[in-house]
N, C-alpha and C positions, 0 to 999 in steps of 0.2 A: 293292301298297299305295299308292304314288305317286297312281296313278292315282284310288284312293279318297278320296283329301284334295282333289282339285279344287273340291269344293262346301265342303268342310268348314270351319266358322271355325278361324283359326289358321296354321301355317306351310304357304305353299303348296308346289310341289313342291322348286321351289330351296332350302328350308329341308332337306328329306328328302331331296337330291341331296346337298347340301353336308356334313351330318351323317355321310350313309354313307361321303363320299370322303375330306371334310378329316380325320374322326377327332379336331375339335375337341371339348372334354372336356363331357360333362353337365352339369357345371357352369356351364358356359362357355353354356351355352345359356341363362340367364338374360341374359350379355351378347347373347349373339344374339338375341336376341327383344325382352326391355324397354330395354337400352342401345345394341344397337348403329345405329349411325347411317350416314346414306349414303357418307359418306366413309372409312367402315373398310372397303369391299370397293374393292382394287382390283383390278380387268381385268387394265389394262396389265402389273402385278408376277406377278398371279395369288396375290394373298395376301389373308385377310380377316383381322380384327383381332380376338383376343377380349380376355377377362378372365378368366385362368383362376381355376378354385373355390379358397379359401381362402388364395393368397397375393394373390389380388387383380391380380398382376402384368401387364402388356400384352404380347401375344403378336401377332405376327404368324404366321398359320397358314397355309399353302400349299394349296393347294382344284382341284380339277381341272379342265379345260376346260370341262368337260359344268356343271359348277355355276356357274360362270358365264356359261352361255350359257342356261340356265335364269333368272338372276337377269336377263339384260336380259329374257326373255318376260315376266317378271312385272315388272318397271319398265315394259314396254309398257301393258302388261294394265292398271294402276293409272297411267297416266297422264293427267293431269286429274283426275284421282278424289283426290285425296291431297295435301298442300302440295309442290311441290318446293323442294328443295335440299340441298347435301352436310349439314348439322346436323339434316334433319329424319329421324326413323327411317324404317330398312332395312326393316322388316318391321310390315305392317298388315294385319287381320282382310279378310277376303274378303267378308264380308258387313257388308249397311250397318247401324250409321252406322258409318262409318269408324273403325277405332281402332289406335293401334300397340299390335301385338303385344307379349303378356305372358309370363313363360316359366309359366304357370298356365295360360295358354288354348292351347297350344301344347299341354300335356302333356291338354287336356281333349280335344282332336282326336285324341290317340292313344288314348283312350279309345272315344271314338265311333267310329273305325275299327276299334278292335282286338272291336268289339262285332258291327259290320258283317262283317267277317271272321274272324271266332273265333279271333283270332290274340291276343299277348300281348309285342308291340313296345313297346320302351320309349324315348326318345334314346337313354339307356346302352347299349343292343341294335346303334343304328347309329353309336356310336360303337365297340362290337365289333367289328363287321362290317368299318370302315373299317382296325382296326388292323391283323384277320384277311389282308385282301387286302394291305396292305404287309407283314407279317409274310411273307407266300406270296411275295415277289418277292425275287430271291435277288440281285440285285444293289443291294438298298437296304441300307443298312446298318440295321442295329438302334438303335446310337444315335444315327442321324437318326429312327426310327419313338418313340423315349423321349424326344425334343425335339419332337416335333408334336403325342404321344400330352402330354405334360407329366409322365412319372413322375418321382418323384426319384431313383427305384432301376432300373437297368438290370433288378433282378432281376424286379420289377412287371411291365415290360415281355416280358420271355421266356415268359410264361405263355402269351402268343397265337403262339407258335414250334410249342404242341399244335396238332395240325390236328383239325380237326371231324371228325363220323361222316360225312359227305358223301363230303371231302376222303380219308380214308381209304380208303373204299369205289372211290372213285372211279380213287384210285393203286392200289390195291393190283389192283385189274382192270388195269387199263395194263399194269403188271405180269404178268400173267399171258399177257395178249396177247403181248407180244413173246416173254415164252418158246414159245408156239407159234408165233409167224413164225418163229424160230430155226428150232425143229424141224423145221417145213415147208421150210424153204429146202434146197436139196440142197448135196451137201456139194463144198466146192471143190476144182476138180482138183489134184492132186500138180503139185509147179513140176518145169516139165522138168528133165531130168537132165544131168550136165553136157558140154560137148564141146570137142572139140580141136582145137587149130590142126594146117590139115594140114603145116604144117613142121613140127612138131615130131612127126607120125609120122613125118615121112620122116626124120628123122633116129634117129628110136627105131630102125627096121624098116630104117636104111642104106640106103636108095636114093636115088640118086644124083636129082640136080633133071632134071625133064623124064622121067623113064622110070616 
């Protein structure tokens, strides 16, 4: 799907990197696209800045390597093309004239691709997706994934602890495998059995030291 937005007016691939990894909220993509501005993505921290839906509030959200290594190709890509500076927006249409991105033309490229593809992705889809994979990592906690996801209710949050038909399929084969390694493997020898100091036969049995 990535691959199919490269021509598309609308969020280029770093938008559909960053969506699937940071797990910042659908709503939040209004700030992402029509407000957010160059100086909300920082590298260095590795955090981008939204506005989550309905309390309005400012978040800083944590976003993966790979998305920001994506966002300098497309600062490249769009440089000279675009005004620079940290005020002026993150995100601008791929096609000319030039315009900063809207979170309406954003949603109209998922359209055109998901028509392209006969698929039926949404943001909210790769905001799923992003929670599904920290939900899967068992050393993150949950409510770190309820402070990045933005729920208010831990319990919102444990919905994405269900794993997918993939996920299932996928463990529940692992599963099966190892119980036939088991079976195949051969069974392990009996631990030797135990033995004696020869002084203490010789003293069981009386014979005297040296004969």
């Amino acid at each position: 799907m990535i691959d199919s937005t490269r021509s598309s007016r609308g969020c280029p691939r770093i938008g559909i990197g960053r969506w699937s990894r940071s797990g910042s909220p659908a709503g939040s993509a209004r700030r992402s696209c029509s407000e957010a501005r160059v100086r909300d993505a920082d590298p260095g921290r590795q955090v981008i800045t939204v506005v989550r839906k309905g309390t309005r509030s400012v978040q800083e959200v944590p976003a993966s390597p790979d998305a920001f290594v994506y966002l300098r190709i497309y600062q490249e890509q769009m440089r000279g093309l675009v005004p620079p500076g940290r005020t002026q927006p993150l995100w601008w249409t791929l096609r000319r004239p030039y315009r900063p991105l809207t979170y309406h033309a954003a949603h109209r490229m998922f359209e055109r691709v998901n028509t392209l593809l006969g698929a039926s992705w949404t943001l909210h889809a790769l905001r799923h997706t992003a929670a599904q994979r920290m939900a899967a990592d068992p050393d993150l906690p949950l409510t770190h994934i309820q402070a990045v996801l933005g729920h208010a209710s831990l319990t919102t949050t444990e919905r994405y602890l269900i794993p997918g038909r993939d996920a299932v399929v996928e463990q529940v084969l692992a599963h099966y495998a190892r119980q036939a390694a088991r079976r195949d493997q051969p069974a392990p020898a009996p631990p030797p059995g135990p033995t004696y100091d020869p002084r203490s036969l010789e003293i069981l049995w009386g014979r005297p030291d040296g004969v």
